[in-house]
C-alpha positions in Angstrom: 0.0 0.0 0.0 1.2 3.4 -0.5 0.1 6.4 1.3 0.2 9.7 -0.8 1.1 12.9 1.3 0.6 16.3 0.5 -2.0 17.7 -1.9 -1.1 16.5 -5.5 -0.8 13.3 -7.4 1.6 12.6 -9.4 -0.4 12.1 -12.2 -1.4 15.5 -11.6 2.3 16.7 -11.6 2.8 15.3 -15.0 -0.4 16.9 -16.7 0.7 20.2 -15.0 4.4 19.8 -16.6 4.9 21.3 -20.1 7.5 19.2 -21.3 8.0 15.5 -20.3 11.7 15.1 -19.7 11.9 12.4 -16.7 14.9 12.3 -14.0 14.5 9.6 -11.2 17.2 10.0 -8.4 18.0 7.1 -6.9 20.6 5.7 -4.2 23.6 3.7 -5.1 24.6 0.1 -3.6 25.9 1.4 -0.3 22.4 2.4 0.7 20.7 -1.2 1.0 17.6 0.1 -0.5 15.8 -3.1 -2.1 14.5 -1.8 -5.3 14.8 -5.4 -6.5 13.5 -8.1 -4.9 12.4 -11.3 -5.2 9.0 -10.8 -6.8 8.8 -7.4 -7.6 11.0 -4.5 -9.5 10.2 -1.1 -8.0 11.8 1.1 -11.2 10.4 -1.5 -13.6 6.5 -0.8 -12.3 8.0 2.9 -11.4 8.6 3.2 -15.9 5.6 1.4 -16.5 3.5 4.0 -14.5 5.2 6.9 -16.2 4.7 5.2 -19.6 0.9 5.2 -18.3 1.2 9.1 -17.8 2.1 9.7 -21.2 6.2 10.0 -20.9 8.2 7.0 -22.9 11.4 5.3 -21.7 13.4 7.4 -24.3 12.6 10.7 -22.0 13.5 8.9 -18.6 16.9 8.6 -17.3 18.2 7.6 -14.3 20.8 9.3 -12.3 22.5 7.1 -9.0 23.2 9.7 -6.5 26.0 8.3 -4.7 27.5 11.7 -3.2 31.6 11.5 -2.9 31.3 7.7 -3.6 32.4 5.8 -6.7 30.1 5.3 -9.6 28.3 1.7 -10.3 29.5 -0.5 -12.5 27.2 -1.9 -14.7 27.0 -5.1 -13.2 26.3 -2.8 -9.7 23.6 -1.7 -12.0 22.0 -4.4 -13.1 22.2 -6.2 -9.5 20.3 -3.2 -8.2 18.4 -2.1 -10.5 17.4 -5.3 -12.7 18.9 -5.8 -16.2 15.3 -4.9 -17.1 15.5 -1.4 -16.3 19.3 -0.9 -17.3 18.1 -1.8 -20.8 15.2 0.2 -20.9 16.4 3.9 -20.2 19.6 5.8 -19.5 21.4 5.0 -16.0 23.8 8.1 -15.4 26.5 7.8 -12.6 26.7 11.2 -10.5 30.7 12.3 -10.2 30.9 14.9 -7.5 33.7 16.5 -9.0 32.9 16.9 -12.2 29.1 16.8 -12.6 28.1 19.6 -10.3 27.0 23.0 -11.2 26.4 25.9 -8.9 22.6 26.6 -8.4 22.4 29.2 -5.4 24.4 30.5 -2.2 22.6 29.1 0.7 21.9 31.1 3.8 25.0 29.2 5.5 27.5 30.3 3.9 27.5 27.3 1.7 27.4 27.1 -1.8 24.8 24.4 -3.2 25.9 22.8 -6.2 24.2 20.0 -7.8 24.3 17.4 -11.0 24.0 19.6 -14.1 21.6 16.7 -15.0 19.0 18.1 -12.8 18.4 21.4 -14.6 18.2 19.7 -18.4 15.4 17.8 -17.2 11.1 18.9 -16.7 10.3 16.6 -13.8 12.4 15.1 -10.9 11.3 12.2 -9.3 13.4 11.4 -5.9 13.7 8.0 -4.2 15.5 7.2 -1.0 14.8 5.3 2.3 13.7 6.8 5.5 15.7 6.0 8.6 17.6 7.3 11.5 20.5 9.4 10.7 23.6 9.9 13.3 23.9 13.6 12.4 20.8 14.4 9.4 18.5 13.3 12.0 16.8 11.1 9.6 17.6 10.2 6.0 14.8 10.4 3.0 13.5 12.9 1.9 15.8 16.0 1.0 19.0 14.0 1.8 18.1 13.4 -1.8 20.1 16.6 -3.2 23.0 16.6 -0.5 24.5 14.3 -0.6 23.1 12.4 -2.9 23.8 14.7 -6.5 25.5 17.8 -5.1 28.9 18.5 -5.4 31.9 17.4 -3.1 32.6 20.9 -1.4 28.7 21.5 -0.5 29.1 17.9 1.1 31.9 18.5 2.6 30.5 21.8 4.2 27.3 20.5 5.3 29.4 17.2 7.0 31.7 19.4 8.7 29.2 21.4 11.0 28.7 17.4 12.6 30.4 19.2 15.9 27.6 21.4 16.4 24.9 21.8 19.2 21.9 20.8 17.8 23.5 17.3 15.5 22.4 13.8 16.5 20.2 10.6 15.6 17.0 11.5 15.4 16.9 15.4 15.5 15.6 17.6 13.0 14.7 21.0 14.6 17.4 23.3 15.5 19.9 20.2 13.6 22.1 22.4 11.5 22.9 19.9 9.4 19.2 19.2 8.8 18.2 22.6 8.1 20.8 23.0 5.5 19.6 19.8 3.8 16.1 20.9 3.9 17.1 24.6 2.6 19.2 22.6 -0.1 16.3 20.8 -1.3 13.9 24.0 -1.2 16.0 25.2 -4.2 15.7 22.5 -6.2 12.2 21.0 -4.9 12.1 17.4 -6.9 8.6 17.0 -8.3 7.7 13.8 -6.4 9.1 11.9 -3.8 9.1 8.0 -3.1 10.4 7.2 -0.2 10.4 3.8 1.5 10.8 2.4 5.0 11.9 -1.4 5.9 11.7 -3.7 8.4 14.7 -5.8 9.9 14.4 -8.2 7.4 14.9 -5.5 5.0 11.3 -5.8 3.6 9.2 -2.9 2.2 7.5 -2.0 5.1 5.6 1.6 4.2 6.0 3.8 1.6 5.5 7.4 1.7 5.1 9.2 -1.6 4.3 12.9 -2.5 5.6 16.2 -1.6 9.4 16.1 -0.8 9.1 17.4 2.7 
């Protein structure tokens, strides 16, 4: 079952969009999320549904946001992903030091820069999984754009205030760290977000999908 938050559909999104240009964010192999499992393939039924919505697999792509880590290879892809998906659209590896444009200076001091990939494309679909976080707080939701696709120096700016009063598992308000995520994320404010929570046997256990925040 998924539970829709905020006051949209994404069907809605996609009728209000004027071009149909598709980027899906997802996390890369060091994340554990189980897009692929035994009897299901959540990209697979995520590009059917889009094809439903009137955008075709030649105007999807998908970019693996792995922050300062190294890009997939394509078996990485395939084993997380399904060799399904890999042949049907674009899978674009994130490089933190040579993919990220700047976007805007944030109210830190910090300078967000992101995947140029995000501005050449109409709609922006996030993914992630929420959990506890042992300085974000919690990770989903606008962890999306930093780490996930921004460049190395935003990271590393954002990481190094993990010293300061407010920073620790499970805080959000007055978190630093957290309220430069969430700032981040205002700027670029993804379309949709499909975030997922699982149990300890690392089963789909809720998802949340809808507005980013």
């Amino acid at each position: 079952q998924a539970e829709e938050l905020g006051h949209f559909r994404f069907v809605d999104v996609v009728a209000a969009k004027a071009g149909k240009k598709t980027l899906i964010i997802v996390s890369d192999y060091t994340r554990g999320l189980p897009y692929l499992g035994f009897h299901y393939n959540l990209l697979e039924i995520l590009l059917n549904y889009l094809n439903d919505c009137g955008i075709e697999d030649k105007n999807i792509s998908i970019l693996v946001g792995g922050g300062t880590h190294r890009p997939h290879t394509k078996q990485e892809n395939i084993d997380n992903f399904g060799k399904t998906v890999v042949e049907r659209v674009s899978i674009l590896d994130h490089d933190c030091d040579k993919d990220a444009v700047f976007v805007k200076d944030l109210s830190t001091g910090n300078k967000l820069t992101v995947n140029h990939n995000l501005l050449k494309n109409d709609i922006i679909i996030a993914t992630g999984m929420i959990t506890t976080h042992y300085f974000a707080g919690f990770s989903g939701g606008r962890k999306i754009i930093i780490p996930s696709v921004a460049g190395r120096e935003s990271i590393r700016k954002n990481h190094a205030m993990v010293l300061r009063e407010g920073v620790g598992i499970g805080k959000l308000k007055g978190n630093p760290i957290s309220e430069e995520l969430d700032e981040a994320a205002s700027k670029i404010k993804p379309d949709f977000l499909i975030n997922l929570v699982i149990n300890d046997k690392k089963e789909i256990a809720f998802f949340a999908c809808g507005d980013y925040e």
